[in-house]
N, C-alpha and C positions, 0 to 999 in steps of 0.2 A: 252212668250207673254207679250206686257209692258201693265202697267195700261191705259183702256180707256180714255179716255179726255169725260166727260161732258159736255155736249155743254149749258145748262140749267145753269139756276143758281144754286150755294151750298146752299148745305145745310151742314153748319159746326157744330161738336159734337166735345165741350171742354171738354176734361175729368179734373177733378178740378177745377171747373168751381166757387169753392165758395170759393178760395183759393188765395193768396195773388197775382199773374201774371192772374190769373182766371178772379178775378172783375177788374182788369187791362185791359182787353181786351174787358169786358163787355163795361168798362165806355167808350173805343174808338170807340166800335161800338155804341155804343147807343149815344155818346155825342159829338163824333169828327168827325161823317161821316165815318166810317169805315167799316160801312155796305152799300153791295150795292145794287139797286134796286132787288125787286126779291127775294134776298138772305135769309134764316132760319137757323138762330144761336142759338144753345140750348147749356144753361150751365149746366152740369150736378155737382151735389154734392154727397158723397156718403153713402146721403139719397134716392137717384135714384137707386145706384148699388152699391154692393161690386164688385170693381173690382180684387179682388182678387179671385173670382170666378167667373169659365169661363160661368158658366152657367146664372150666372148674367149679365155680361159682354154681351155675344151672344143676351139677351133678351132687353138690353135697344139701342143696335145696330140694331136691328129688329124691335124697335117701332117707334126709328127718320129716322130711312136708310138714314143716313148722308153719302153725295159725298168727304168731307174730314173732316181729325179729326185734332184739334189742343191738343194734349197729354200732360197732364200735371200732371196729379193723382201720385202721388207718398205717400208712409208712410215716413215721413219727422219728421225731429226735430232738436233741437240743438248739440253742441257738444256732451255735457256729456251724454248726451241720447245715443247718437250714440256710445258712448265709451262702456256704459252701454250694448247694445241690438245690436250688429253689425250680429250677426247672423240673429234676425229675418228683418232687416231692409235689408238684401242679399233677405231673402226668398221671404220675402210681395212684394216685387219690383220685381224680375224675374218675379213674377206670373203675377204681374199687366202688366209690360210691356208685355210680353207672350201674357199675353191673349186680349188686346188691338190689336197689333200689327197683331197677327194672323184671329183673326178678319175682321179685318179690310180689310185684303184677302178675307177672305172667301167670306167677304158683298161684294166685288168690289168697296173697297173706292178708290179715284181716286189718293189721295196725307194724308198724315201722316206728321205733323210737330212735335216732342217729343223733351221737355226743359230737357237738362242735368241738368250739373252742374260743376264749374271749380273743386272740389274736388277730379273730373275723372281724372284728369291731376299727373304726376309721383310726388312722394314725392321728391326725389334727381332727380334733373332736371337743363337744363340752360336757363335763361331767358331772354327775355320775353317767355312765351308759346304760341304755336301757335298750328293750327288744327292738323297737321301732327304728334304731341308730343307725342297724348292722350295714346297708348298699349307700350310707349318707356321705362315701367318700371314699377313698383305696386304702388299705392296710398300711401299716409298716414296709418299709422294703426289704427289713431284715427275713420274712419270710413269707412274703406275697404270695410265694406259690400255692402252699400249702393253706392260707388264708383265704384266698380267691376258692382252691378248690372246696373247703369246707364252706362258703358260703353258698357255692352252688347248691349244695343239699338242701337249704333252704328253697333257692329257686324252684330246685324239683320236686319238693315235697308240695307247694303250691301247685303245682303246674298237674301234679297228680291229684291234686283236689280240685280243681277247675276242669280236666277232662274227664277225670273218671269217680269222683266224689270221695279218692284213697282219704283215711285219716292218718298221715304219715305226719310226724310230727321232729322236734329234736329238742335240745336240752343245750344248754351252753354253763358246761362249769368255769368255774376259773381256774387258777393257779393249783390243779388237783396231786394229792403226794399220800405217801403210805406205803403198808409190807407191798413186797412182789415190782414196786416203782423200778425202772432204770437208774442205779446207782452209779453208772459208769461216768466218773469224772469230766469227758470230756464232750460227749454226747448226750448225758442224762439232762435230768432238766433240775431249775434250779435249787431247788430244797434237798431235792435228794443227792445233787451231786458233789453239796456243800459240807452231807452226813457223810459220806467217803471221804472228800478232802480232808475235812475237821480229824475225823477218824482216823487218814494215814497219816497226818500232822502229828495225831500226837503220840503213836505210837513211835514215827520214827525221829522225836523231838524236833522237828522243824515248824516254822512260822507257816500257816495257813495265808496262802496267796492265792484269792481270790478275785475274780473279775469284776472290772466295770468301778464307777465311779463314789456307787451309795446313792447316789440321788432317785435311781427307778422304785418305783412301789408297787407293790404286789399283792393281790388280794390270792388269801389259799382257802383250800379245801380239804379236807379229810378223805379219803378214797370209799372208806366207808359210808361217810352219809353222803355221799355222791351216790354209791348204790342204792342207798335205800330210798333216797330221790329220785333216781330214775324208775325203781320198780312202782314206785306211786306212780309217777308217768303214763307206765305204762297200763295200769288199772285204770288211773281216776283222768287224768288228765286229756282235753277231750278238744284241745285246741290246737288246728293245724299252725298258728306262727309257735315262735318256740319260746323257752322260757329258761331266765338266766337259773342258775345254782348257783350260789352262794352264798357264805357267813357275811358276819359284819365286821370280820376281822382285816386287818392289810399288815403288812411288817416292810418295813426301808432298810435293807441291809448294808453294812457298813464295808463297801468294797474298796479294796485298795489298785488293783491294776489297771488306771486308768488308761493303761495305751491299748486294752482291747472292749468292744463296743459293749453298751448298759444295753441294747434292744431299745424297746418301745420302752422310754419315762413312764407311762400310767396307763393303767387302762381301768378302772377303778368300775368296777359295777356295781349298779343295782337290782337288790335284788327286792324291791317292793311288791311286783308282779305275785313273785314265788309268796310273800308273809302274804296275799291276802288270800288266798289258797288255805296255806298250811299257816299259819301266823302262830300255833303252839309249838313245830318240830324246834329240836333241841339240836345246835349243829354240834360237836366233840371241841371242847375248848382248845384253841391253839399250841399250846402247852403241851397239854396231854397225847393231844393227837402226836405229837413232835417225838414224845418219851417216847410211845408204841411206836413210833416210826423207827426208831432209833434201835431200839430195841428187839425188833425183826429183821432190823440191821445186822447187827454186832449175833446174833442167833443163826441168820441164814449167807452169812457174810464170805464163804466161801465160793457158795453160790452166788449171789448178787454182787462181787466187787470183777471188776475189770482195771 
């Protein structure tokens, strides 16, 4: 039996809701028109739920009885963390998705939108990558865990459309950055963690020592039109496999501390799937995006530096 169609308006449950794609979605429903008449969007953070318990999970799914969920809750971090902790970063993530997911059955949500990530994508691969790529091989081993687990989400979104007709679907951004991002040098991720370094460099005159070799490349995104990409998703978008996000942008940073690891050299996506869709969306030039990045930096910076 496939998911009923709600004829009423959503009620949509962001899990990650205080998280860097989270307030991304927030600010377009609340700022851009994103929300439509009728509609009840709740961000969850997890101060609301551990979703890593189902019993948690089950109980804040029973207080909003949200018609769809935009998924986004993951245990997350930067490289070396992930090099560090690859185990439990496999574990916390099956559970969360698991238990989201299954959920989400049981309540009779009507659609599932879950943010991967391009990491899922093979380490030895040819490029560009595309949707079809993602089981064509094992990850990186810099952080399989977390790679393996988000690719499960795929597995089970299929697995609920072959027993039960779910249209659960997912999204796969790239390299995503912007306000509210982890700026914490050590654990953030890369763009944002480079706006801190840069930032205490130059305030406390010292040279900007950065990791890794320069030779990795990196395709990024804007946090913003990652939201407003997913809330397409979640409207129009009607296909259980999933579908990359991303500009046409990439940048090769010029790193100097070659005694600590570059990660995966390339993961370079395509995102041709996505233009023939939307082939007029305008992504936020890389530039700009960077300044407003910057910018909610150096504004909210008491808050966001570690």
């Amino acid at each position: 039996m496939g998911s009923e169609i709600n004829a009423g308006p959503m009620c949509v449950l962001v899990t990650g809701g205080s998280g860097l794609v989270g307030k991304a979605i927030e600010h377009v429903v609340q700022k851009e028109g994103g929300k439509h008449e009728g509609e009840q969007w709740i961000f969850l953070s997890s101060t609301d739920a551990d979703l890593v318990d189902v019993g948690q999970t089950r109980a804040v799914f029973e207080k909003y009885r949200p018609t769809h969920v935009i998924h986004l809750a993951a245990k997350v971090g930067g490289l070396y963390l992930h090099m560090r902790e690859n185990l439990q970063f496999l574990r916390d993530n099956i559970k969360i998705n698991d238990n989201v997911l299954q959920t989400a059955h049981d309540m009779g949500v009507t659609k599932v939108v879950s943010c991967l990530s391009s990491c899922i994508f093979p380490d030895k691969t040819t490029y560009p990558i595309d949707e079809t790529m993602i089981h064509n091989g094992p990850p990186h081993d810099s952080n399989f865990g977390y790679s393996h687990a988000k690719r499960m989400i795929d597995v089970q979104n299929r697995a609920y459309f072959q027993q039960y007709g779910h249209r659960y679907t997912a999204v796969i951004p790239t390299n995503v950055f912007g306000p509210y991002d982890n700026f914490n040098i050590e654990n953030g991720h890369v763009l944002s963690a480079l706006i801190n370094k840069t930032y205490k460099a130059k305030k406390e005159g010292t040279p900007v020592n950065v990791c890794g070799s320069g030779a990795p490349r990196r395709q990024f995104i804007y946090s913003l039109d990652v939201g407003r990409l997913i809330i397409w998703v979640l409207r129009e978008y009607e296909e259980i496999d999933p579908i990359i996000v991303s500009g046409e942008c990439s940048a090769m940073f010029t790193l100097f501390d070659t005694t600590l690891s570059d990660g995966q050299m390339k993961k370079t996506a395509c995102n041709s799937k996505l233009r023939r869709y939307l082939p007029d969306f305008t992504f936020t030039p890389l530039k700009e995006a960077i300044k407003m990045t910057c910018d909610w930096f150096m504004t909210n910076y008491d808050t966001a530096r570690t």
